[in-house]
C-alpha positions, 0 to 999 in steps of 0.5 A: 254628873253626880259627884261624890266629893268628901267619899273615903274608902275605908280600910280594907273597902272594896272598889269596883266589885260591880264589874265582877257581878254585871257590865259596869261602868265606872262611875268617876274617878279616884284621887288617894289623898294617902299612901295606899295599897291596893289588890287588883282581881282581874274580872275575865280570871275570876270568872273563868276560875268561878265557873271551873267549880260548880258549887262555886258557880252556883253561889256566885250566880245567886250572889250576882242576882242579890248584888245586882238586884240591890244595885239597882234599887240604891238610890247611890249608884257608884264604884263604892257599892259593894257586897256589904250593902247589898247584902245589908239591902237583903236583909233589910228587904227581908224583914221589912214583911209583915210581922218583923220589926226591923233593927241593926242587931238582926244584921249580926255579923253578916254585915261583911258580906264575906263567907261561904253560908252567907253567900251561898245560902 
């Protein structure tokens, strides 16, 4: 087993978001070296209230395809792979075709993996 000792999740990190996009199974375990507050989003809830909304379903559908997609091509496996690196992992993907020069400007603010066009689009 590979460990992930010195890894800190930072304010506002997101911790095992692969169970809401795949069957997952969690990587090791965590030790909170501070106080800390957590959410918890139960995966069978989101679910269900994602597939009660069509426009919702659909861009999470290609939301899950682009995480799952990047998940498997890290080379990092683990509960702290997140939406921000895959979509990191897509846009790099995407200008590394012929013709475009790749820098970290052309991630904008999409860096987050948060909001509707970003996911949706």
């Amino acid at each position: 087993n590979k460990q992930l000792e010195g890894h800190s999740l930072q304010d506002s990190g997101d911790l095992c978001e692969a169970v809401l996009w795949t069957w997952w199974a969690h990587r090791g375990d965590l030790e909170a070296v501070t106080e800390v507050s957590a959410f918890e989003l139960d995966a069978r809830n989101f679910e269900e209230v994602v597939s009660s909304y069509l426009p919702v379903q659909q861009a999470m559908r290609v939301h899950s395809k682009r995480f799952v997609d990047a998940l498997n091509e890290s080379p990092d496996v683990s509960d702290l792979f997140n939406s921000a690196e895959a979509l990191h992992h897509e846009v790099r993907r995407e200008h590394q075709q012929p013709g475009h020069d790749f820098s970290s400007d052309d991630l904008g603010d999409k860096h987050c993996g948060h909001g509707g066009s970003e996911v949706g689009g």
